[in-house]
N, C-alpha and C positions, 0 to 999 in steps of 0.2 A: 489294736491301734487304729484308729482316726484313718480314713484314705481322705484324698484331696481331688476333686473335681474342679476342674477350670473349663466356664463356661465363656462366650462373648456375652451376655448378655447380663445388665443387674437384676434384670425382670426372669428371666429364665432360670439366674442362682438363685435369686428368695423364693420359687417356687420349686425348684428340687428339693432346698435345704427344706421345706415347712414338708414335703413327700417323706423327704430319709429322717428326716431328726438330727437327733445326734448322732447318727454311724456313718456320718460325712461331714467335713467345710466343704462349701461349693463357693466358689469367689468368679467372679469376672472379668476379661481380658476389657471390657469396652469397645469391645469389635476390634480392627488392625491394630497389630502393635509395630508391623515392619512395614513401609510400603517404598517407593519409588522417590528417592530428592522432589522436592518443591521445589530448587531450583537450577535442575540442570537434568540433561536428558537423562541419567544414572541406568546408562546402559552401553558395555562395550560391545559397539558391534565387531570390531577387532576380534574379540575372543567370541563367538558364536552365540552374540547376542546375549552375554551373561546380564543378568541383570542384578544392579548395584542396592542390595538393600538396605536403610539405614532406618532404625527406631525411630518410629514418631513423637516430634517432641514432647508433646504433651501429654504422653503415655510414659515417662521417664517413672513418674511418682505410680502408676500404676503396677511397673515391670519390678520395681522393687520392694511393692509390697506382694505381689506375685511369688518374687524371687525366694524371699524370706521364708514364706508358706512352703513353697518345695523343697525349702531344704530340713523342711522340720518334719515329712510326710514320708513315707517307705513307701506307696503306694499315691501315685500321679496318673488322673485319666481326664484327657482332652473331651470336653463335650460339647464343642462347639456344633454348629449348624451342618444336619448329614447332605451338605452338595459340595461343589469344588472350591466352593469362597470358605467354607465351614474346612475343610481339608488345609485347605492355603494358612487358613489362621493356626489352625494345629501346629501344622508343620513350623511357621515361626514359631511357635509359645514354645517348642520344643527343643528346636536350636539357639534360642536367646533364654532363657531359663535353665539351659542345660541340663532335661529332666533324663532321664536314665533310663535303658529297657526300651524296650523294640514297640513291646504289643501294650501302647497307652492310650489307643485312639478307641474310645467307646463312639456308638452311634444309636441311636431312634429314633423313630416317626411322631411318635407323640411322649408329653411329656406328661408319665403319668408313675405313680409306684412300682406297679409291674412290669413296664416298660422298661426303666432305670436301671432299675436291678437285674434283669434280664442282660442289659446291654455290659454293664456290671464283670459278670459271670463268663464272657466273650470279649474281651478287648481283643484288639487288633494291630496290626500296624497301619500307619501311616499311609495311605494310597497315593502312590506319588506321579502316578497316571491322572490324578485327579489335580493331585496339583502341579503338575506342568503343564493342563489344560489353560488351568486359570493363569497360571505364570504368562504363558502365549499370549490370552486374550488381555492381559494386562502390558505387554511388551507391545503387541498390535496398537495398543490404544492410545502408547504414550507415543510411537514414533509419528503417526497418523496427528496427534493433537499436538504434540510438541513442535513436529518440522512444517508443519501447513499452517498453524492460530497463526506466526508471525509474519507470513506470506498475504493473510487475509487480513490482518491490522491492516499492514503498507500498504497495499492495494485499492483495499474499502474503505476501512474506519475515516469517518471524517476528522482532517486536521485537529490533533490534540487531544481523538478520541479512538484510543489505543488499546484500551480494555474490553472485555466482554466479547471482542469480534474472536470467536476461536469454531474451530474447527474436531468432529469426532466424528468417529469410525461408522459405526451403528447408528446415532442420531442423524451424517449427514442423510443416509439410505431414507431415512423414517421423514426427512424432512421433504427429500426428494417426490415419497407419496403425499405430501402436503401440499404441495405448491403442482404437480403435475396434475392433482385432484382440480387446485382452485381453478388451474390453464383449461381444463374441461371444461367446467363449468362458463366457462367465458365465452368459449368455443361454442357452448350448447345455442341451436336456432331453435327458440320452443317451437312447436308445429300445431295446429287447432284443431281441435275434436270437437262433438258435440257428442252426449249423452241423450238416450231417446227413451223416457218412463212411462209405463200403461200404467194405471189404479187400475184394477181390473178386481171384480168381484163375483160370486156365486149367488143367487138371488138366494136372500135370508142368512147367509152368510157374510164374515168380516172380508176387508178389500187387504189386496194385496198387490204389492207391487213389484213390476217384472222388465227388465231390460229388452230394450230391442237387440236384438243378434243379429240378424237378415231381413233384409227386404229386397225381392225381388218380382219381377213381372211376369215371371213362370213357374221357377221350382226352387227349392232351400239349397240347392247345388254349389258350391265350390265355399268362396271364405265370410268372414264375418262382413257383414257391410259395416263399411266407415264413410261416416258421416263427417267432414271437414268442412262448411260451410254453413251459414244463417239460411240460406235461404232455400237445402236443402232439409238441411232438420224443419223449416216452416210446413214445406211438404209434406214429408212425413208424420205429424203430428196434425195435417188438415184432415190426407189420406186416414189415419188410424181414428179420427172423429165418427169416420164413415163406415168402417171395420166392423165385422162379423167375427167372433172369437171363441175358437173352442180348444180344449183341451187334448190336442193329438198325442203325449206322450208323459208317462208318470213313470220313472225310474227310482226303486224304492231298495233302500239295502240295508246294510250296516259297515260301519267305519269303526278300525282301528288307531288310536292312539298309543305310539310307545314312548315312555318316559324317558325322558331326559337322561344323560350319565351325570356321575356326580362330580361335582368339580372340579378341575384343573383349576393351575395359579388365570390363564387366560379366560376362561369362560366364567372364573368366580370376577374376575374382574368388569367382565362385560355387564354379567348382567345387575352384578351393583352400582352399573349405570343407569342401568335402563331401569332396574325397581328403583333402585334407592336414591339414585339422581348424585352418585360416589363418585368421584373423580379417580383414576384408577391408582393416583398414588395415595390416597385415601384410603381407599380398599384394602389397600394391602401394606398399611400400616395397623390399622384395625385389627384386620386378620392376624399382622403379626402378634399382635397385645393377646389376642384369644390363643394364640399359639401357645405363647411363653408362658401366660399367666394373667389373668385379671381377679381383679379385688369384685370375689360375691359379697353383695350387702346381707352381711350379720357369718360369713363365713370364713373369710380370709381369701388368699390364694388361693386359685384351681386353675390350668391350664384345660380347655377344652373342645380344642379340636386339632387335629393329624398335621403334619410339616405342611404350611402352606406354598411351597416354591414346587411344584411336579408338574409333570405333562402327561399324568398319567390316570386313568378311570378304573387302573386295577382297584380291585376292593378285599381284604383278606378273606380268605375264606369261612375263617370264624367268626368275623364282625358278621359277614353277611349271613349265618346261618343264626346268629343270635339278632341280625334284624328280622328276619322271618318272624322268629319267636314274639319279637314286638310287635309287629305287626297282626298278628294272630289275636294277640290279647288287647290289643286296646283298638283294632278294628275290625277285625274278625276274620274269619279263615277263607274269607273271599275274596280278600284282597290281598291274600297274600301268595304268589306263585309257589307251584309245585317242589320249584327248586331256584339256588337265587340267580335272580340276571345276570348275567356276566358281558361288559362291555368291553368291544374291542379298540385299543389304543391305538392310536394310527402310527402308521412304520418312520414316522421321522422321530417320536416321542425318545427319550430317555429310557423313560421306564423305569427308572430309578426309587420312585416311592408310591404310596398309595394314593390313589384322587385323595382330596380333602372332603373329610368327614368329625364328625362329635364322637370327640373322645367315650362316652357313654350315649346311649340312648334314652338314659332314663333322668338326663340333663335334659327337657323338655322346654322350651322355649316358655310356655305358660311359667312352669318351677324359677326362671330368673327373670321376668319381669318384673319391672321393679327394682331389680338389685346389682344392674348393669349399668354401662354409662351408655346416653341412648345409641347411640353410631354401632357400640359393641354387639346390643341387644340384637338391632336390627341385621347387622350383617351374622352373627349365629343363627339370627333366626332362619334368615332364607340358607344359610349352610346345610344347616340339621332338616330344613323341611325340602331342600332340592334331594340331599344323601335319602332321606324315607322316602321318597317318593321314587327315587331311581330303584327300591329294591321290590316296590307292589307291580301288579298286574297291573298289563295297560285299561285306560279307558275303553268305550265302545260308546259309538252315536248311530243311532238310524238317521238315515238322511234320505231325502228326498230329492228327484229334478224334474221339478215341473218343463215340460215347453209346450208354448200355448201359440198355436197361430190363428193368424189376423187376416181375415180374407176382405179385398174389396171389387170393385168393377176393373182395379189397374191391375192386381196378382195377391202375394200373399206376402205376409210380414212377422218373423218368429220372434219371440217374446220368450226368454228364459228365467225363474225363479226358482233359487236350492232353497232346501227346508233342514234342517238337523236339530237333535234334538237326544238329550242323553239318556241312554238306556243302561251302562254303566260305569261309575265315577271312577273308580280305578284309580290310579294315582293320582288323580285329581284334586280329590277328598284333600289333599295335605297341599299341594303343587301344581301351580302350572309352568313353563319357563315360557319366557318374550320372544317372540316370532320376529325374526327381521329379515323376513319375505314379504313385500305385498303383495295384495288379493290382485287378482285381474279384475276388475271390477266392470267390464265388459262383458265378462262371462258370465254374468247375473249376481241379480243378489241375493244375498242369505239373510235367512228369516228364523227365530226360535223355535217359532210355530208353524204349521202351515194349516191349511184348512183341508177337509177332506174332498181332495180331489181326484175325479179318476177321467180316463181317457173317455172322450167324446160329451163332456160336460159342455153344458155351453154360458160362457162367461159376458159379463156388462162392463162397457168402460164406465171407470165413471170421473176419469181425469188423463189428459194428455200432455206430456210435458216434455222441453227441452232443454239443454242447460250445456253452455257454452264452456271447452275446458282446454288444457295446453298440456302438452306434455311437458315433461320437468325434467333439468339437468341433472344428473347425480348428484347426491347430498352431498357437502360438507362432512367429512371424519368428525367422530367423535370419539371419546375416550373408548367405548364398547368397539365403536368400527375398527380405531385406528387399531387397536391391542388386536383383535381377529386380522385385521391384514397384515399385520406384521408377523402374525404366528403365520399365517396362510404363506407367507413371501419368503421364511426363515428367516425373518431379521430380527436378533436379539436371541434371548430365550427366555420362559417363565419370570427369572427374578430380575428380568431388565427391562421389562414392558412398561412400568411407571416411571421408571427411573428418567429412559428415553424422552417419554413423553414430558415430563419434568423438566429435562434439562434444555430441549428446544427451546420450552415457555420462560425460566427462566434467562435465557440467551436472547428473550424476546426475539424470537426464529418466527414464533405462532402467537398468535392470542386467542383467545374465547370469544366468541358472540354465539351466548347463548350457553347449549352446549354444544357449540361447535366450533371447528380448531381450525383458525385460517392462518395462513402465511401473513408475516408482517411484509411492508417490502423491504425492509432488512433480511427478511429470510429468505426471500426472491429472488435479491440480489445476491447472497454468498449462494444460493442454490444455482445460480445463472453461472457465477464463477466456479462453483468446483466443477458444475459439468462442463466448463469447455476445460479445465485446466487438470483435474482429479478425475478422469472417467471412473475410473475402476472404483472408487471411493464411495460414488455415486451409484454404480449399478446392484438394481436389487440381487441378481443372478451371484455377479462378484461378491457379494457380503453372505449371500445363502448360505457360499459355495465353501468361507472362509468358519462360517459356525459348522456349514460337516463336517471342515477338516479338526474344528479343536473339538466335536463329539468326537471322533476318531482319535484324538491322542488321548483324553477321556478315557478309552475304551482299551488303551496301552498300542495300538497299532499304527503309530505316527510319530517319531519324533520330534519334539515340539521346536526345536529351533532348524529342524528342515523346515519348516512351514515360516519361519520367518525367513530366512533365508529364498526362499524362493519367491516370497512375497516383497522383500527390502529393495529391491535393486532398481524392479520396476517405479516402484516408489521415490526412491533417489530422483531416477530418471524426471519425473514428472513434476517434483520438487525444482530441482537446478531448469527446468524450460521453465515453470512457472513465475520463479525469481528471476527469471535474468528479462523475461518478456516485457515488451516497451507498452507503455500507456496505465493509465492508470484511472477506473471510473469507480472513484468514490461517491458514498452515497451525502448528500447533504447532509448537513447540523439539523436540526428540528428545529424550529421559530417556533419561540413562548411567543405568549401576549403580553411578555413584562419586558416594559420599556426600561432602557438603562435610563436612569437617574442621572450622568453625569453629559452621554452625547443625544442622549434621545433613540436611538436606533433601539427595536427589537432584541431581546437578549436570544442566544439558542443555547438548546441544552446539550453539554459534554458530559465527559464519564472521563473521571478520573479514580485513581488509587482507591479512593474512601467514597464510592458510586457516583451517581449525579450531581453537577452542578449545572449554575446560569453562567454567562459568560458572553461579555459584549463582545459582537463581529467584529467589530471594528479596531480589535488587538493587532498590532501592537500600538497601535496610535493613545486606544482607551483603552484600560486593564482591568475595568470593574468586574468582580465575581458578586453573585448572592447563593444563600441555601438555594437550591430545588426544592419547593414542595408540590405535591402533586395532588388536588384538589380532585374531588373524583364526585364531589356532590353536596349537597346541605343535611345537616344533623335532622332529625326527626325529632330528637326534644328538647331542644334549642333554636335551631335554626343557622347555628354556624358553619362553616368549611364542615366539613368530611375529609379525610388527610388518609391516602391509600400509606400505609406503613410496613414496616420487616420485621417480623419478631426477632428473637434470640438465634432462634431455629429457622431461620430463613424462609419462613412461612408469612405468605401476605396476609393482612388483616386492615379494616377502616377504623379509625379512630377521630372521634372531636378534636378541632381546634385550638378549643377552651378548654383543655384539659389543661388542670385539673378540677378545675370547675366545674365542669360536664365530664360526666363519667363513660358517654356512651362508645362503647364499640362494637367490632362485629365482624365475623371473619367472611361474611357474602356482602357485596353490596350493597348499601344498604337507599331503599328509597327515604325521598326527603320529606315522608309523612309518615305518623307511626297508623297502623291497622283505626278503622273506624269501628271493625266489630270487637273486638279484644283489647285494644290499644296496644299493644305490641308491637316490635319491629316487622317491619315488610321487609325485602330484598326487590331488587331488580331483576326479571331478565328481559333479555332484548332478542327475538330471533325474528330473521327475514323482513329485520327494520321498524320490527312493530316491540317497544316496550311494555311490559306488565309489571306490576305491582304484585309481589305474593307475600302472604302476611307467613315469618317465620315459624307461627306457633304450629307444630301440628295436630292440633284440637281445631283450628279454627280455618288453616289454608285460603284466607278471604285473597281473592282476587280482583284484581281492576286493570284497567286498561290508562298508561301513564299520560298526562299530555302531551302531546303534539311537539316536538324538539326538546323532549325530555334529554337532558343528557350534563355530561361531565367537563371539567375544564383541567388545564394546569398549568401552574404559574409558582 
C-alpha cells in the first residue's frame, strides 16, 4: 500500500515524488498551518504562558485536503524541514490532522533518493524539545511586538500614522548595531597622514616601488615614523632626492594558505555578498530553490545541495573521503591531502547538520551552465567550488621582504617592499574566499614579482613621491558585515539573519546606499525610544543571553515557560513606566512636493490600512487625500516617471508610468539611460555620494559615472 509524506514545501513535494515515483504521494502543508491570532495576544499568561493556537485561515482548503489524504494512508510521515520550525510544523500537522502512532517524524540533510529512503526506514518521534524551543521564541516575540508596537504608534508615529511603527525582539538588538555604527561614524575626527614612495631601481633592472617605514637622524630604533603634515613629508621627499640607497636586508620564505571551511547558513550569506553583490535575503531564497529542487534544463527536478540553515563546517565522513577520490581524478594527487580536512565548529554552533555542500560532486558547475536560472547557477557555483576547495591541500607562496635604507648628510631612512609569488595553487586552482581584513598599507607594498635582490645591492632613485591621506571612520554594515556581527554578538540564529535584516528595511528602520545599510531617522528615533524605555530589549548581551537559553531548552535542559516567566514580569514592568510616562516626541509627517489642489499648502505623506497616502496638513479644516506614488527616476526607453512598486510577494521592483504602453521594469534601480555599449538596462548605484551607472548585462558590465545631482523624487 501507498505511504503518505507530508512535506511544507510544493517545491520540495514534486522533487521527492519525481525521487520515489509511485511508492509514495508526497503533498504539502504550505509552510504554517497553526500560528498565534492576528488579532489578539492568543496567549494566557494566566495559565504559564499557554499559547492559544488557532488554523490559519487561508490554510482551511489546504488542511482538508491534507486531512482527506491521511485518512486514506496506513502509513503517515512528516517531512518537513529537519530544525525547530520544521519540528513545530510537524507537531501541528499532527495534532490537527489527527495522524496516528508516535514514530512519523522522518528527517534528512539533503534531499536525494537515498537520503529519503534511508530516513524512510527510521522515523521517529516528534522532538518536542525542539519544539518548545520554537514555541518560546515565538511566545518571546509576540509579547515583545504585541505589548510595545502600540506604545511606539502613540508615542512616535506622526498624527494618523499608526501603522508600520512596531517593535521586535531580535530586529530591535540588530537595529541597535545600526544606528550605534552610524553614531560612530559621526563621532569619527578623521586625522591626516601622509604616505612617502621611493621608485627605486637596480641599474639594468625594472623599478620598483617601496614605502617609507622610518626616518630618522641616528638609527631604525623604536616605531614607525608618522608623517602628519605637508610640510614634513616635503622634507622628506627633498631629503630622499639626496639619499644613498642600498639594500640592507632580504628575508625570503614560504607562506602557507589554509582554505576556507565550507559553508555555514552565515558565511554562505556573506560572501554572496561580497562575490555576487546577493542581498542576504536573496541568498538564501536561492539556496533554498537548490535545496528543495530546481528545474535542470532538459532534466526535470533535482534537488542539489545539503539543508541550507546550519552553523556547522562538519562534513560526513563519506562525502569527504569520496571528495578525496574527486579530487584525485580530475586534479590529481597533489592536491589532494593525505587524509580529509576536518574543521572545527565553534562552541556556540548547534551542530545540528552538516556545512552546506553539492549533493553530488559530479554535478559540476561547467555540467549546468546553461540549464540554470542565473542567480541559481551562480550561487551553486561558489557553493560546490568554496565545499572542493575546503577538502585540497593548502596553497603555498614564496615571499619576499625587501628593506632598503636611505642614507643622507641628516641620518637614514627605511624603505620597505614584500614580494610573493605562487609556488603552490593548492586550493586555489578551484577557490579563493573575500578577505575582510585590510592590508596595513604602511607596512609596505606587495608586488607579484620582485627583481633579484640581495643584501648590500646598491639601488637608484628614480621618483619621489608624496600623497596626502585620512584615516577613515568605520564602514557602514552591510548585508555580509551585518549577518557576521550578528552571528559574532548571538543575535538571531542561521535561519533569521535575512529575515532580520528584511524586516528593519521593510519597517523603513534602514535603507540602502549603495551596499550599505544606514538607519533612517525613523529608525533613530524608535532606537532612541526603546533604549531609554526597553533597555533589556535593546542590549546585545540581553538578547545573546535569551537565544542560549532557547539553545538550552532545544537541547531538553530548560523548561521553556520558566524562561518566559522569568523574562515576563521584568517586561510588564517596563511596559506599564513606558505607557504611563508624560510627553511625547513624535516624529514629523514627510513634506511631498505636491501641493494640495484645493488650499495650496504642501501635502505629507501618512500610512494608512492599505500603505501610503498624500494628505493635506491642514485637516480638519481641508480633507484632501491623493494616491502616493513614488517616483524614484525616468524610464530609459521612454523617458517617463519610473514608479518604485510591491509585487505580490511583497518584493520591491521599478515599473514605467506608461504602463501598459511601456513595458519596462526591473527589480534594481534603474538609471535614466539605457547602456551606450549594448543598449541595455544600467542600474544605479550611489556610494559615499558619488552615483554610477552599471549596465545590467553581465557580458558587457559598461560603467560611467552619473551627472552631478543625479537623483530621485516623490510625489
Amino acid at each position: 500500500m501507498k505511504q503518505l509524506i507530508i512535506v511544507e514545501s510544493p517545491s520540495k513535494a514534486k522533487t521527492i515524488q519525481k525521487y520515489l515515483g509511485g511508492d509514495v504521494v508526497v503533498l504539502a502543508s504550505k509552510g504554517h498551518i497553526c500560528d498565534l491570532p492576528a488579532r489578539s495576544l492568543g496567549i494566557d499568561i494566566a495559565d504559564g504562558f499557554k499559547p492559544q493556537y488557532v488554523v490559519t485561515p487561508e490554510k482551511k482548503e489546504t488542511i482538508d485536503k491534507l486531512a482527506q489524504a491521511v485518512a486514506k494512508y496506513k502509513t503517515v510521515y512528516l517531512a518537513t524541514d529537519p530544525d525547530r520550525e520544521g519540528e513545530a510544523i510537524s507537531w501541528h500537522l499532527k495534532n490537527t490532522l489527527g495522524i496516528s502512532g508516535d514514530k512519523v517524524r522522518i528527517e534528512f540533510n539533503e534531499i536525494s533518493p537515498k537520503a529519503v529512503r534511508a530516513a524512510m526506514e527510521k522515523p521517529r518521534e516528534i522532538n518536542m524539545n525542539l519544539v518548545d524551543s520554537q514555541q518560546a521564541r515565538r511566545v518571546l516575540d509576540r509579547l515583545v511586538g504585541y505589548k510595545i508596537s502600540p506604545i511606539l504608534a502613540r508615542k512616535l508615529a506622526p498624527s494618523g500614522n499608526k501603522t508600520g511603527m512596531s517593535a521586535g525582539r531580535v530586529q530591535s538588538a540588530a537595529l541597535k548595531m545600526i544606528v550605534d555604527r552610524e553614531n560612530e561614524i559621526r563621532a569619527f575626527v578623521p586625522e591626516e597622514y601622509w604616505t612617502i614612495i621611493a621608485e627605486l631601481f637596480k641599474e639594468g633592472d625594472r623599478h620598483i616601488k617601496a614605502n617609507l617605514i622610518k626616518a630618522a637622524f641616528n638609527d631604525f630604533d623604536g616605531k614607525k615614523t608618522k608623517i602628519t603634515d605637508a610640510a614634513s613629508a616635503a622634507s622628506l621627499v627633498a631629503r630622499m632626492k639626496g639619499a644613498a640607497y642600498t639594500v640592507d636586508e632580504v628575508k625570503k620564505g614560504v607562506v602557507t594558505a589554509k582554505p576556507a571551511p565550507p559553508f555555514t547558513t552565515s558565511t554562505m550569506q556573506q560572501e554572496a555578498n561580497h562575490k555576487l553583490n546577493m542581498s542576504a535575503d536573496r541568498a538564501i531564497r536561492v539556496a533554498q530553490q537548490l535545496y528543495e529542487g530546481v528545474n535542470v534544463g532538459g532534466e526535470g527536478l533535482h534537488a542539489l545541495i545539503t539543508y541550507i540553515r546550519t552553523d556547522s563546517v562538519r562534513v560526513s565522513p563519506d562525502f569527504s573521503a569520496a571528495a578525496l577520490g574527486f579530487i584525485r581524478a580530475n586534479y590529481g594527487a597533489e592536491f589532494a591531502p593525505s587524509s580529509p580536512n576536518v574543521y572545527k565548529t565553534s562552541a556556540s554552533a548547534q551542530d545540528a547538520h552538516e556545512a552546506i555542500r553539492p549533493i553530488s560532486l559530479e554535478r559540476t558547475p561547467q555540467s549546468l551552465e546553461g540549464k540554470l536560472e542565473r542567480d541559481q547557477f551562480r550561487l551553486y557555483k561558489l557553493i560546490y567550488e568554496r565545499f572542493l576547495a575546503s577538502q585540497m591541500k593548502p596553497a603555498l607562496y614564496n615571499t619576499m621582504r625587501v628593506h632598503i635604507a636611505g642614507e643622507d648628510g641628516e641620518g637614514r631612512m627605511g624603505f620597505v617592499v614584500h614580494g610573493r609569488s605562487v609556488k603552490f595553487k593548492g586550493f586555489t586552482a578551484v577557490y579563493s574566499a573575500t578577505s575582510d581584513k585590510e592590508k596595513d598599507e604602511d607596512d609596505g607594498i606587495e608586488v607579484d614579482t620582485m627583481p633579484d635582490l640581495n643584501e648590500g645591492d646598491r639601488l637608484e632613485l628614480g621618483n619621489a613621491t608624496s600623497e596626502q591621506k585620512f584615516t577613515k571612520p568605520p564602514a557602514r554594515y552591510t548585508d555580509a558585515s551585518l549577518v557576521k556581527a550578528m552571528e559574532e554578538n548571538g543575535i538571531g540564529r542561521p535561519s533569521t539573519y535575512a529575515s532580520i535584516i528584511s524586516v528593519i528595511a521593510k519597517r523603513e528602520y534602514t535603507e540602502k546606499e549603495g551596499k550599505s545599510i544606514k538607519p533612517t531617522p525613523r529608525g533613530e528615533k524608535v532606537c532612541e525610544y526603546m533604549e531609554k524605555n526597553f533597555p533589556d530589549i535593546m542590549s546585545l548581551d540581553f538578547t545573546a543571553r535569551l537565544e542560549g537559553a532557547l539553545d538550552k531548552i532545544a537541547l531538553g535542559g530548560y523548561p521553556w515557560q520558566d524562561l518566559i516567566g522569568a523574562f515576563y514580569p521584568r517586561l510588564q514592568r517596563f511596559i506599564e513606566r513606558a505607557a504611563k510616562s508624560a510627553g511625547e516626541d513624535k516624529l514629523p509627517d514627510e513634506v511631498s512636493d505636491v501641493v494640495c489642489d484645493k488650499c495650496g499648502a504642501k501635502m505629507v505623506i501618512k500610512e494608512g490600512r492599505y500603505g501610503k497616502f498624500l494628505a493635506c496638513p491642514n485637516y480638519p479644516a481641508c480633507k484632501n487625500i491623493k494616491k502616493f506614488v513614488e517616483v524614484v527616476g525616468k524610464c530609459p526607453k521612454c523617458g517617463a516617471d519610473v514608479l518604485k512598486k510591491t509585487s505580490r510577494s511583497g518584493k520591491t521592483f521599478y515599473g514605467c508610468a506608461d504602463y501598459p504602453k511601456c513595458d519596462f521594469t526591473s527589480w534594481e534601480l534603474p538609471a535614466p539611460k539605457l547602456c551606450p555599449e549594448c543598449g541595455g538596462a544600467m542600474r544605479m548605484n550611489t556610494r559615499d555620494g558619488v552615483t554610477t551607472y552599471i549596465c545590467m548585462n553581465r557580458d558587457c558590465r559598461h560603467r560611467e559615472k552619473a551627472p552631478s545631482g543625479e537623483g530621485g523624487e516623490t510625489r
